[in-house]
Phi, psi and omega in degrees: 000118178297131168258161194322290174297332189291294169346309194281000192269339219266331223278309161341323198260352164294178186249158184333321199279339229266311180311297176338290199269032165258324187305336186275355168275341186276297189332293171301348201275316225274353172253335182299161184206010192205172196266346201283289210294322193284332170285356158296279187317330176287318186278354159304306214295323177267353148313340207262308165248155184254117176201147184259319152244153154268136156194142152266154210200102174220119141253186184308124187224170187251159177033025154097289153338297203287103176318157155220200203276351208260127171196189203189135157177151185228141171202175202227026144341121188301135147355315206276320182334285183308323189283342193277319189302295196295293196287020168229357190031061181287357193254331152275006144220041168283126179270012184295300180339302185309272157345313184278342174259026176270179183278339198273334193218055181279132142095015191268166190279155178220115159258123184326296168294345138319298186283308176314331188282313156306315158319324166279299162350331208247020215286325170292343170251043185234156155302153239252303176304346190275299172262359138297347190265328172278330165289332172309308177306335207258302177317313211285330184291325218284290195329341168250007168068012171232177175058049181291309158212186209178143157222116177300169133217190284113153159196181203198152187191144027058101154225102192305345167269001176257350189066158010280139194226131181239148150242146167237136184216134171257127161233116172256162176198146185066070194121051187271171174225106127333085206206162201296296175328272157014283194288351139316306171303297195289298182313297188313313195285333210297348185265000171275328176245008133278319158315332174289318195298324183300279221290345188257013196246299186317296196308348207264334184270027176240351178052000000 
């Protein structure tokens, strides 16, 4: 997980146009406030990259680790996709999911097919119902025909005088290019656009 200046040190391995515009995307993420202008900002970002869905997704987390029921997220994910994923409580054997919310692997870039290929590695030492409920998942993906591949990242933020702990996890996925750029880009934006997404979740719940 990148922290801020280090993001803005990252913008250097890019090419001249490329800096211009992720700065004019971080420049909106850090004024942004509302789900309009961040779902703007997102469809810049695919001007920028190639990807066909999304989605950000931040809660609330306990002893720093722990989800909880308190979350926010926009994405551009079909509707029935999202009722069916929440109601099968799918987020508890996605292992992208998993993964972004451990202490060993928080804030690392996750290219999807990556992560599976770990999971089958780890596959003799996982409970048998545990990696059957992640092929169940997988199967559950094939059937809709989206989210094939896909790249994740997370990030986190803290205000130790209140104990709140925020988690995040950012995703494009499908008709993605897989590339050094690409992943460059998504490390630099991710602590901008968890900070956007946290400020459009207040704003939106003080209503």
């Amino acid at each position: 997980m990148l922290e801020f200046s280090e993001s803005t040190l990252q913008l250097k391995k890019l090419e001249n146009s490329d800096q211009v515009k992720v700065s004019e995307i971080i420049t909106g993420l850090i004024t942004c406030k509302s789900s309009d202008s961040y779902q703007e900002l997102i469809r810049e970002l695919g001007r920028l990259i190639s990807f066909q869905h999304w989605t950000g997704f931040i809660c609330k987390m306990e002893n720093e680790w722990e989800i909880t029921a308190e979350y926010f997220f926009q994405t551009n994910y079909p509707e029935s996709f999202i009722s069916a994923y929440e109601e099968l409580k799918l987020g508890f054997i996605d292992f992208v999911m998993i993964n972004n919310f451990t202490p060993e692997s928080f804030g690392h870039l996750q290219l999807w097919s990556e992560t599976q290929k770990k999971v089958e590695g780890m596959k003799e030492n996982l409970d048998p119902q545990v990696y059957k409920k992640h092929q169940d998942f997988l199967d559950f993906v094939k059937e809709w025909n989206i989210l094939q591949e896909g790249y994740s990242i997370g990030c986190k933020t803290s205000n130790p005088e209140k104990n709140i702990h925020y988690g995040s996890i950012f995703s494009i996925a499908d008709k993605i290019e897989p590339s050094e750029r690409t992943e460059t880009i998504l490390e630099i934006l991710s602590p901008y656009l968890h900070q956007a997404l946290l400020k459009v979740w207040v704003t939106e719940a003080e209503g």
